[in-house]
C-alpha positions in Angstrom: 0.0 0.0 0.0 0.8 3.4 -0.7 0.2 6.8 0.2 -1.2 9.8 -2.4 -1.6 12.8 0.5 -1.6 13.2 4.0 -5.1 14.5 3.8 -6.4 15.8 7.4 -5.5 15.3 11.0 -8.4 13.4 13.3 -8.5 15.0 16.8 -8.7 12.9 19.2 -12.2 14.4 22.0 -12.6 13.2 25.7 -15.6 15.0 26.8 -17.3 14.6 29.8 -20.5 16.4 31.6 -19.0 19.9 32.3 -21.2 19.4 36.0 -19.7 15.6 36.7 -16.7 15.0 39.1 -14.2 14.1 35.9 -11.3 16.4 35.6 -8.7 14.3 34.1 -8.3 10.9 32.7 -7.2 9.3 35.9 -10.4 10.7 37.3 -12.0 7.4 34.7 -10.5 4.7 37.1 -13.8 3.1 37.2 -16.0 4.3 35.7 -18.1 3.5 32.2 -16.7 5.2 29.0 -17.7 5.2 25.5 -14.6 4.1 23.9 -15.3 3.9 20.2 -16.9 1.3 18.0 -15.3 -2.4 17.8 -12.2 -2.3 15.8 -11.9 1.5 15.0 -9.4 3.6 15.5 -10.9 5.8 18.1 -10.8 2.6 20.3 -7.2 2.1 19.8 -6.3 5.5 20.7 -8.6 5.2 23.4 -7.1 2.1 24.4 -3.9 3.0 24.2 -4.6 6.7 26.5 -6.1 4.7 28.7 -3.1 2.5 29.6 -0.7 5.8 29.7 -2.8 6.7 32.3 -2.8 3.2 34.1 -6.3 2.4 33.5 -6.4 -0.3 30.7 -5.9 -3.0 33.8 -5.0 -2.9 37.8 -7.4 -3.0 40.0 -9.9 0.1 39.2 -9.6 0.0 35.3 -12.2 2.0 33.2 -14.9 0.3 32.1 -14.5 0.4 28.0 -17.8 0.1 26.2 -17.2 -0.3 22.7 -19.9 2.0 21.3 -19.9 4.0 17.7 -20.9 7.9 17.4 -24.3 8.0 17.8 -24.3 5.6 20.5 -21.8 7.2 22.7 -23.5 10.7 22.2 -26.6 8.9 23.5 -25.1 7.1 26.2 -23.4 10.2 27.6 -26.6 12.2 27.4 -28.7 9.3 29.3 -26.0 9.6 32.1 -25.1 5.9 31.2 -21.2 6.7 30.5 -19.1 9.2 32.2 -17.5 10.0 29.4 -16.7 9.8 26.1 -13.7 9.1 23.2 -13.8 10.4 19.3 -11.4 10.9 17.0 -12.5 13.1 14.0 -12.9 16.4 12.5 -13.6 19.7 14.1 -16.0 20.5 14.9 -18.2 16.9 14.8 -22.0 17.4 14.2 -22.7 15.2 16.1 -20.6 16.4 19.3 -21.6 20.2 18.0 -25.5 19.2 18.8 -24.5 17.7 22.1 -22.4 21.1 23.3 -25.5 22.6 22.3 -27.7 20.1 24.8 -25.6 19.6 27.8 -22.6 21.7 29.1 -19.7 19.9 28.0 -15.7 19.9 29.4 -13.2 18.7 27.1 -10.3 17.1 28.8 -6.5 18.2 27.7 -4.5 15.0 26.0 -1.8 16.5 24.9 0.3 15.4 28.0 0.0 11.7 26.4 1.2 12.7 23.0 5.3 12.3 23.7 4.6 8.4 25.4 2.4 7.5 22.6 5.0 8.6 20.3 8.1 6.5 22.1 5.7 3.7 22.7 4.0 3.5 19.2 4.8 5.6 16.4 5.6 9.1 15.4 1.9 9.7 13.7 0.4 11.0 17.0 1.3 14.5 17.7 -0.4 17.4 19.7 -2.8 19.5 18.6 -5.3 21.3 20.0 -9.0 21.8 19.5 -9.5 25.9 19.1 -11.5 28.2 21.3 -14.8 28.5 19.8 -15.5 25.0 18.5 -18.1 23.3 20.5 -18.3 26.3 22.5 -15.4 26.4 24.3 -14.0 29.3 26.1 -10.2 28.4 25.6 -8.3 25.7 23.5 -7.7 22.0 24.6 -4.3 20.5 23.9 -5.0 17.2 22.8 -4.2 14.5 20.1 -3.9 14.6 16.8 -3.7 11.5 14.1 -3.4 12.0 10.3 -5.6 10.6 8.0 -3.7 9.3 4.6 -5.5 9.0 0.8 -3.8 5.3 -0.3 -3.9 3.5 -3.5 -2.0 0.0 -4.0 0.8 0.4 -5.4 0.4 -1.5 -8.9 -2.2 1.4 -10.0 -1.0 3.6 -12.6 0.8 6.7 -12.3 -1.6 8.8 -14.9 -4.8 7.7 -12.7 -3.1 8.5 -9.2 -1.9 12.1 -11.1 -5.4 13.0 -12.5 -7.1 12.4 -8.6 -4.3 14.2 -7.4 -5.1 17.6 -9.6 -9.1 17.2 -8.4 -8.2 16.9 -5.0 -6.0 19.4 -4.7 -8.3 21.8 -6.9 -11.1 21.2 -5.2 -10.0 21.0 -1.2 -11.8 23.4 0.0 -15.1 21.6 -0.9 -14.1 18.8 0.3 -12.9 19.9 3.9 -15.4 22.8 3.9 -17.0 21.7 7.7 -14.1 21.6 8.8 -12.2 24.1 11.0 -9.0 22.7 12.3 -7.1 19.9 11.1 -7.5 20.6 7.3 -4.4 21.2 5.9 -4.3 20.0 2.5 -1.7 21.5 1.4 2.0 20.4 -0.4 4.4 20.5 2.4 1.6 19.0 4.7 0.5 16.5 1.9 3.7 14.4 1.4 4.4 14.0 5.0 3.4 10.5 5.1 6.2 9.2 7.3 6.3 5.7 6.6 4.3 5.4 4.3 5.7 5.6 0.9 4.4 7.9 -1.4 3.1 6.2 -5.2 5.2 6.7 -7.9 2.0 8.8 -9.2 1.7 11.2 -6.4 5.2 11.6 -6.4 5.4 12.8 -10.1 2.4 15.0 -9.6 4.1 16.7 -7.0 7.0 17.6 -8.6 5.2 18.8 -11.8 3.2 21.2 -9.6 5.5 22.6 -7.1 9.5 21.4 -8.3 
């Protein structure tokens, strides 16, 4: 597999009832959280936050409940989880009608980014969601996870070239709801770390920008 662009970053929410006694991730040794959908990658990032923080096992672990979107938002609001993981675009709809519902706090994750990094792999890094989105007052460090556009390798360089020109034309339409983590741009684009880009996306590249 290879990569055509480093497309967006997914930032990683913990939000919790603004009015609940969570303050920080430890504060989850315990209790029920919404930890993403079976096999996504929210759950592993939740997964893997959660042991950081010494609460993946031992003797008060949190209490992972592998739920997708819609049933986390609902879980939260029914009081049936204390709180709840996604990794995504900013602002989510989804999150943005629950802010509008119930007074949310959005916990900072950005202390985790450097152990997930030594532990894992250089994609995580920190990030932070921006004052404004979902109604907040001041920015949340948190964690940030690119999202990559890959083709198999045997696919033709004129194909992966012509996407390429769309994509890149046409950006702003396709990140238009979203305000932070769209960076579609050259120097963000072929930052795919490991990844190696196609033989495609590399000759577009260098037609368009040298």
């Amino acid at each position: 597999m290879t990569a055509l662009a480093r497309v967006y970053v997914n930032y990683t929410h913990l939000l919790v009832p603004e009015d609940g006694p969570v303050r920080s991730v430890k504060d989850l040794a315990g209790r029920p959280v919404a930890s993403g959908a079976e096999g996504s990658g929210v759950q592993v990032v939740a997964e893997r936050v959660l042991r950081e923080a010494g609460l993946s096992g031992g003797p008060t672990p949190a209490r992972q409940r592998p739920l997708g979107l819609a049933a986390s938002v609902s879980a939260l609001r029914e009081g049936t989880v204390d709180a709840l993981f996604w990794s995504g675009g900013v602002p989510t709809p989804a999150l943005a009608g629950l802010a509008r519902e119930l007074p949310l706090r959005f916990l900072p994750l950005d202390g985790y980014v450097g152990a997930l990094r030594e532990r894992y792999a250089p994609v995580y890094t920190a990030v932070t969601l921006p004052a404004g989105a979902y109604g907040l007052a001041e920015p949340v460090g948190t964690i940030g996870v690119g999202n990559y556009l890959l083709a198999r390798a045997d696919i033709p360089r004129s194909p992966v070239r012509e996407l390429l020109q769309v994509v890149f034309e046409r950006w702003r339409d396709l990140l238009r709801e979203v305000t932070a983590g769209a960076r579609l741009e050259p120097r963000f684009a072929i930052s795919t770390g490991e990844v190696p880009l196609h033989a495609g996306a590399v000759a577009y590249y260098r037609s368009v920008y040298g």
